[in-house]
N, C-alpha and C positions, 0 to 999 in steps of 0.2 A: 504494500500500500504506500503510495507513496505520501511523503512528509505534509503537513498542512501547515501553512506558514502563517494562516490569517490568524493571529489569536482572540483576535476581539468578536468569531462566532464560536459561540458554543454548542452541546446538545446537552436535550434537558429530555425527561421523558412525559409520555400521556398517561393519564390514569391506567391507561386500557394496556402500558408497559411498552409501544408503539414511542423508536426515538425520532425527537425534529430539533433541526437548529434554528439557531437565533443568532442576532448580533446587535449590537448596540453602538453608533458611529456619530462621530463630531466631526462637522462638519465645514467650521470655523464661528468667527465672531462678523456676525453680521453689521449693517453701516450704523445700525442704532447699539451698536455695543453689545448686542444680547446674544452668548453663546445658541449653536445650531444641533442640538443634540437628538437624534430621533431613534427607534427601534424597529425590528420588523423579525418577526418570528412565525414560526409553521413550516418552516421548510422543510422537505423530505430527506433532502441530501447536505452534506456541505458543499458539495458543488454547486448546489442550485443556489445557498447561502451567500455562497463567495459569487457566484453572477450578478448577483441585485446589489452585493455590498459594493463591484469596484464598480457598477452603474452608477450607483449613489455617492460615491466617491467624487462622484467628475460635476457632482452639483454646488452652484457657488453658492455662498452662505446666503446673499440675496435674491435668491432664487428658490430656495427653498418652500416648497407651501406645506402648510402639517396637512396630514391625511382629516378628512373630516369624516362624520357619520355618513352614509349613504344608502341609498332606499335600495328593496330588492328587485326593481324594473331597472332601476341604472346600473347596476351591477351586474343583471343580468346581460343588458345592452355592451357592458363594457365588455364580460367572458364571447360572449355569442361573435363579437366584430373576429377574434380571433378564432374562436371556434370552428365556424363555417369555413374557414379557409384548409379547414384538415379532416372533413369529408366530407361524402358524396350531398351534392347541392340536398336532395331529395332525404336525406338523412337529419341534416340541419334542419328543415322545413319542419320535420317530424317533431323536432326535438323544441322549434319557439311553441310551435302547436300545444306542446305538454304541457309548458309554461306559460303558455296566452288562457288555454282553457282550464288550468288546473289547480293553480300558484296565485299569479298574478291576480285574478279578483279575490285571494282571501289574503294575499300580502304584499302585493304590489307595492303600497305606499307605504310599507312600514319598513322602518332602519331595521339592517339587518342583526345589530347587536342587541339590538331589544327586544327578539323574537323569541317566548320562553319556550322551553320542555314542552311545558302543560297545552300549551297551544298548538304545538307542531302534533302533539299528542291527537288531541281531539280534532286537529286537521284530517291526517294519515287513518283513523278510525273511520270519518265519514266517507274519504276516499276510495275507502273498501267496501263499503255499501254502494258508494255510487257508479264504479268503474270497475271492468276486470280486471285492467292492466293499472292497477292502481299502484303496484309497483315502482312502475317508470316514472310517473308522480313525486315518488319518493327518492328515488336516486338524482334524479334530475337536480331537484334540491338539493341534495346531497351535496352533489356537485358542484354546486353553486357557494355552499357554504367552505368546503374547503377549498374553492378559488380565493374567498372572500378572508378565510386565515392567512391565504400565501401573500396576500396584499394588505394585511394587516388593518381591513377593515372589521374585523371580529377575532377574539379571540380563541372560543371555539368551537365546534359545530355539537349544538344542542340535538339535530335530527341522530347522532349518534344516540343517544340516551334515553332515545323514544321505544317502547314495544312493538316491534313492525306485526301490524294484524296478518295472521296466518292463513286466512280464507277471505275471499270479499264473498258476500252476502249476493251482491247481482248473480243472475242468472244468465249461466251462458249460452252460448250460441248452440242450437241444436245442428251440431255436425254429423250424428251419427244418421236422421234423416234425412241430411242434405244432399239427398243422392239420388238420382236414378236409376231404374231397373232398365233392362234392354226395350222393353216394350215399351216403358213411360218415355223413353229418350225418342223411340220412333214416331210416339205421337206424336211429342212436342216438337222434332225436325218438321213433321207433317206442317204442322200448324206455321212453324217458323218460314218455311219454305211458301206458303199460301200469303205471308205477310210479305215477305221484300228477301229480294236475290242476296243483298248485301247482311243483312241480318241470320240469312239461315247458313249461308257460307260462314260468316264467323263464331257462331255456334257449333256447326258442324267440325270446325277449324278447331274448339275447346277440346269436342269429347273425343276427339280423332286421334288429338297426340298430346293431351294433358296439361295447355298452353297455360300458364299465368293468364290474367284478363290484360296486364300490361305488356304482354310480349309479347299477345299477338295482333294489338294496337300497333306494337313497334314496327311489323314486318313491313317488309316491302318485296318486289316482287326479284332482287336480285337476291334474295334470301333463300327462294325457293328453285330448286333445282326438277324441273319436271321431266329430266332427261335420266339422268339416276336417284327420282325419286325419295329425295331428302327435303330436309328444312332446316335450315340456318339458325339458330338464337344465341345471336351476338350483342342483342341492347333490349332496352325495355323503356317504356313512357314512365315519368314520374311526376309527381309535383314540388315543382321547385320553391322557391323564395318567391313569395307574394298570392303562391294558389297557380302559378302560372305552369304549360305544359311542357316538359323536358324530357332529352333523349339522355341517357346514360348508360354505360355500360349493367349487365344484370345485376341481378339483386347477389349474388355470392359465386367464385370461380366456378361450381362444380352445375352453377347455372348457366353457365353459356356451353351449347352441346349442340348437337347432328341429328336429326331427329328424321328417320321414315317415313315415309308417304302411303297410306295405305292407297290399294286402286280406286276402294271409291273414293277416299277424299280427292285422288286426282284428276278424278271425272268431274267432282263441283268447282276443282281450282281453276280447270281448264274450261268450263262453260262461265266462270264467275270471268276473266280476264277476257273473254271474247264479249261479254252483254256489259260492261264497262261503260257506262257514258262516258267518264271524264277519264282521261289522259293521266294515269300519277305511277310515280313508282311505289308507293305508299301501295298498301293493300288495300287499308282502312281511310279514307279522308274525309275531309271538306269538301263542298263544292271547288274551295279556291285551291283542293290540293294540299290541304296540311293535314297536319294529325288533328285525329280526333279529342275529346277530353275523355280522359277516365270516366269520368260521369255517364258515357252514352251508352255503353254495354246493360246498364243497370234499362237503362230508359228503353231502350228496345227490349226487356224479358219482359217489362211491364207490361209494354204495348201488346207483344204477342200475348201475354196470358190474358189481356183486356179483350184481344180478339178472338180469343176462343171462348172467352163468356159470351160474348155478343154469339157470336154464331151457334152455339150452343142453346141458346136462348131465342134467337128468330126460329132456329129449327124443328123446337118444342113447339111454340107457339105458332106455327105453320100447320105439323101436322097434328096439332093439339094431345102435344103427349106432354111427360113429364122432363124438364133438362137432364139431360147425361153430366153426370159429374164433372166437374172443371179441370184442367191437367193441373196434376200435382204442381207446387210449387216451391223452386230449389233458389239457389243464388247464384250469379254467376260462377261463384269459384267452386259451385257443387256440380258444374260441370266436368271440372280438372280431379274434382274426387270420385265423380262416375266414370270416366274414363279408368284410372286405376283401379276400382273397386272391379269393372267390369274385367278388366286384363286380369286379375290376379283370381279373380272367382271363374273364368272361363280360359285361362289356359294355365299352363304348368311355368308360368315366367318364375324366374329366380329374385330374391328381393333386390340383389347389385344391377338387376337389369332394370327395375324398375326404377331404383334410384337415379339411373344415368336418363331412365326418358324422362321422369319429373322434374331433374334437376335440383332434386333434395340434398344439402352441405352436408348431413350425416345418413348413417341408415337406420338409426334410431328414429326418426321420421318418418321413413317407409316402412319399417317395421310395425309403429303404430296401424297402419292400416290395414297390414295381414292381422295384426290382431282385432281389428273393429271386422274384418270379416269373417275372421275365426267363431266371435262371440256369435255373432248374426246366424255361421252354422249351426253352433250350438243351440240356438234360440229356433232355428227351425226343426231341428233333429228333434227337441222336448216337444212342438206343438204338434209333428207327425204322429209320437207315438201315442201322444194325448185322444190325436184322431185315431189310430191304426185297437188303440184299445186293447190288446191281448195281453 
């Protein structure tokens, strides 16, 4: 290790037995006579220590301004300007999001050294009633508090000493029947296909090869190889800084992959590129030729499923009978989960093989869903023999 010359940082330890340094520096006698002496502690390392001490070295005594109290939207504003600049735009976006909707109306305008325990307490507790990822809530801040020790605007982060509630009380999203059966998918292509060329191609486009809803906004038509029958996913749409719509590379390495053309999806790709009004490289656009938003996938399953009530409904009352039940109703992304559900319940694929067409960072992932279809056999094997009776 080598020598440490600065003597004037020290280390001192945290309750929690966690060492930081500190140091305490003069800085001269300023023009009205009054020595310049400040401190700054929480640092991780003495390296980090000795960077901000010889920074602060190079300040003239008349130059000097004391650190004052600061609210936690300015401080937030001061971390995030550097922040954003060390990941992906769309990640940032995520992270003012947590803090605009989560933080920021119960403590925006309050200094961050007079935010107690008991407060961050009964913050972090209704959090977990009111969100699932209530979590991210809590680190977020986290993180904000010990930006807020390295800058010597607080001494030390109170959210440490909170009880992080163990479950949130909301209820989650039902994934387990976010899915389609083979038959419920052919209805609803039916339907889809009756509503608009563009709609039942990108649909058809989800359950085909398991797409993100942003990655296959992303494509464009030199993605798709209809000579050897692949498909490209090398980017993905996001939401950047302001709401605004962004291309960037995928959501994780083992997400950008080669992905198969089945025959018939290449009998919709190759009628969808020939009935093409507008000229794009884009798959999905605009009139003017740009990407779409995020938003639109959502607003076309509505519409289709609005259109099959209506017709469902003229049809009854046509020939005066009762309406046929509505098509089921999944999310877009229970399209990318039927797809797998259907691959792994209908042929003999291996879990590494399904990891590489999802695009899943681990197979702890994909493993989850052979287990949601495992239970599901189980679940019909007990209702068979309930029926079968012997």
């Amino acid at each position: 290790m080598p020598k440490r010359k600065n003597t004037s940082i020290k280390d001192y330890k945290l309750k929690s037995g966690k060492k930081r340094y500190m140091f305490q520096i003069y800085l001269g006698t300023n023009s009205n006579g009054k020595p310049i002496i400040t401190r700054r502690r929480g640092f991780k390392s003495y390296a980090e220590a000795e960077a901000v001490f010889n920074k602060m070295s190079q300040i003239k005594p008349d130059s000097f301004v004391k650190q004052k109290q600061i609210k936690v939207s300015e401080l937030r504003d001061l971390w995030f300007e550097n922040y954003k600049t060390q990941v992906k735009e769309s990640t940032a976006n995520k992270n003012k999001q947590v803090f605009d909707n989560h933080v920021i109306p119960d403590f925006g305008n309050q200094y961050i050294d007079k935010i107690t325990v008991a407060e961050l307490q009964k913050w972090a507790d209704n959090k977990a009633k009111q969100i699932v990822k209530y979590r991210d809530a809590i680190n977020e801040f986290n993180a904000l508090f010990e930006y807020g020790i390295r800058l010597n605007y607080v001494s030390a982060n109170p959210l440490k000493r909170i009880i992080i509630p163990k479950k949130t009380s909301r209820k989650r999203r039902d994934t387990e029947h976010n899915v389609y059966t083979r038959d419920e998918l052919n209805q609803f292509l039916k339907v889809a296909k009756e509503y608009g060329l563009v709609q039942y191609t990108y649909f058809k486009l989800l359950s085909s090869t398991g797409l993100r809803k942003s990655e296959a906004l992303a494509l464009t038509w030199q993605d798709i190889d209809l000579n050897n029958n692949t498909l490209s996913v090398n980017k993905t749409l996001a939401y950047g800084l302001g709401g605004k719509t962004i291309i960037q590379s995928p959501k994780s390495p083992k997400s950008k992959r080669i992905l198969p053309i089945s025959d018939s999806l290449k009998e919709v790709l190759i009628d969808y590129k020939q009935k093409q009004k507008i000229l794009s490289s884009k798959l999905f656009h605009t009139i003017k030729g740009t990407y779409l938003r995020m938003s639109k996938p959502d607003q076309w399953l509505n519409s289709i499923y609005a259109k099959d009530h209506q017709d469902k409904v003229k049809y009854a009352e046509k020939y005066n009978l009762n309406p046929l039940p509505d098509l089921k109703r999944i999310t877009v992304h229970g399209f990318r989960h039927t797809f797998a559900t259907l691959l792994i319940a209908e042929t003999n694929v291996k879990p590494k093989t399904v990891q590489m067409l999802l695009g899943h960072e681990n197979i702890q992932m994909t493993l989850d869903i052979y287990t949601h279809i495992n239970k599901k056999n189980t679940e019909d094997a007990v209702n068979a023999l309930k029926q079968l009776n012997i």
